[in-house]
N, C-alpha and C positions, 0 to 999 in steps of 0.2 A: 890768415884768417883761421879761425880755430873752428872747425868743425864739428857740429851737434850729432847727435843719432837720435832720431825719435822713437820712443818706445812707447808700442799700443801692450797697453795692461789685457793680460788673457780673460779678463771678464768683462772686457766689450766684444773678445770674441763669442765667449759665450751670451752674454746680448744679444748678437747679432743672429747667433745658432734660435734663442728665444723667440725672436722676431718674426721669423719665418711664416710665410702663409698658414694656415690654420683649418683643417682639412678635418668632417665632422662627417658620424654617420647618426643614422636615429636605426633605435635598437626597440624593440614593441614585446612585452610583456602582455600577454591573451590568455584568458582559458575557456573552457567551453561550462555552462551553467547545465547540467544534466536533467531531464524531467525526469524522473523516477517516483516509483511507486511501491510500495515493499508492508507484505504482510508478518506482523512477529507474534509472539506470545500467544498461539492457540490454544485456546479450553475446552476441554470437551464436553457437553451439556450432558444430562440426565432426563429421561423419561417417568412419570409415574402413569402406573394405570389405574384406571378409574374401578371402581367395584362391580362395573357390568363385564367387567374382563375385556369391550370390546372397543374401545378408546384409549392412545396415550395421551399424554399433554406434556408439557416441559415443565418438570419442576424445579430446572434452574439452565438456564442458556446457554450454550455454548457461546466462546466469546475471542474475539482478535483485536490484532491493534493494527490498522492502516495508517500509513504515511505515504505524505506526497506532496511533490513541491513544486507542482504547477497548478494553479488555477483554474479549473474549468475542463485541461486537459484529460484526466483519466477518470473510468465509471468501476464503479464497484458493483459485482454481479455474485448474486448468492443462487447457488445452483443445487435444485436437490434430486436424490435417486428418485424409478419409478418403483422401485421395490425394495425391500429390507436389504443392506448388506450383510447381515448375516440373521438368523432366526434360527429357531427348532423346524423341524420336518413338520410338514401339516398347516404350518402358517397359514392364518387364511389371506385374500387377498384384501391390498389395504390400500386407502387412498391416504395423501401425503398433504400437508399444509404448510408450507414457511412463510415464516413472518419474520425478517429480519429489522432492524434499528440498527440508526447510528446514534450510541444513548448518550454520549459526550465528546467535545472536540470540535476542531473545526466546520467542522459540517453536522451538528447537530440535528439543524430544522432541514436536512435535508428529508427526502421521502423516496422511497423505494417504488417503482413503478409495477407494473403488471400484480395480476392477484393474487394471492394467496397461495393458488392451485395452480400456477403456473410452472413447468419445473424454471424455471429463472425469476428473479426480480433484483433489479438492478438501479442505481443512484449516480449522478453523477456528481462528481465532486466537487464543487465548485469553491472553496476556498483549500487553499492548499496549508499543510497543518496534518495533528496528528488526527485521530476519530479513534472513538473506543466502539467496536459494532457486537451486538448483543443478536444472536442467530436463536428463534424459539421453531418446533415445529411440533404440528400432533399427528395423529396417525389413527386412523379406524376402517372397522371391517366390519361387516352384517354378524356375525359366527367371534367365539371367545377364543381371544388369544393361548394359546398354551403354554407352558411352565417353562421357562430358558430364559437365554437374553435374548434381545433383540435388539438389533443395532440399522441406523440410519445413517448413512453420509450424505453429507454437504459440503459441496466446494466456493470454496469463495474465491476469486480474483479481480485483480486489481489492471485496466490494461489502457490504452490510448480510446478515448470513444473514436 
């Protein structure tokens, strides 16, 4: 009787290597969405005085650009001094007015809270987006201002209500 050999072809072994149970994992790609809130492009406004010497008013705005990319989340607070940051000697004493706006942008019709004469007033942001904000203030005394600059700060920020 003449004798066969059977011979298995190495690509059912490899086959067989393919075959094999199938062993899976899940792998999660996440990130975190940031609330942020970020003031750029500050202008510094200008005062003129009126012809009584004893009044300024803004003859042109100071001005920023708020962004922010939560809704509802962050207030915007316009903060002013109770006295000149810097003056001549002799200044008389002065009371202070701000009046900010948000003149374009996502939050337009919003409305700044507290008065005039409050050292804050403040907005909440409620659509999230850029906002162009337009900062005016005036400033008077009983007595004539005297000959120099005179300089007023205002801070403005942006933070979580």
């Amino acid at each position: 009787m003449k004798q066969t050999s059977l011979r298995i072809p190495s690509f059912c072994f490899a086959l067989a290597v393919l075959a094999s149970p199938v062993f899976a994992d899940t792998l999660l790609l996440s990130g975190t969405a940031q609330q942020s809130c970020s003031l750029t492009n500050p202008v510094n406004g200008t005062f003129a005085l009126d012809a009584s010497l004893k009044a300024w008013t803004t003859s042109s705005p100071a001005t920023i650009v708020a962004t922010n990319t939560s809704a509802g989340f962050f207030e915007l607070t316009v903060r002013r001094g109770n006295e000149w940051s810097a003056s001549p000697a002799g200044t008389p004493t002065t009371e202070f007015t701000v009046t900010p706006v948000i003149a374009s942008g996502a939050n337009a019709s919003a409305l700044f809270s507290g008065d005039p004469e409050d050292l804050a007033r403040w907005a909440t942001l409620t659509n999230a987006g850029v906002d162009n904000v337009q900062v005016r203030m005036t400033a008077s005394a009983s007595g004539p201002y005297r000959a120099g600059v005179h300089t007023a700060e205002v801070t403005v920020t942006c933070t979580p209500k």
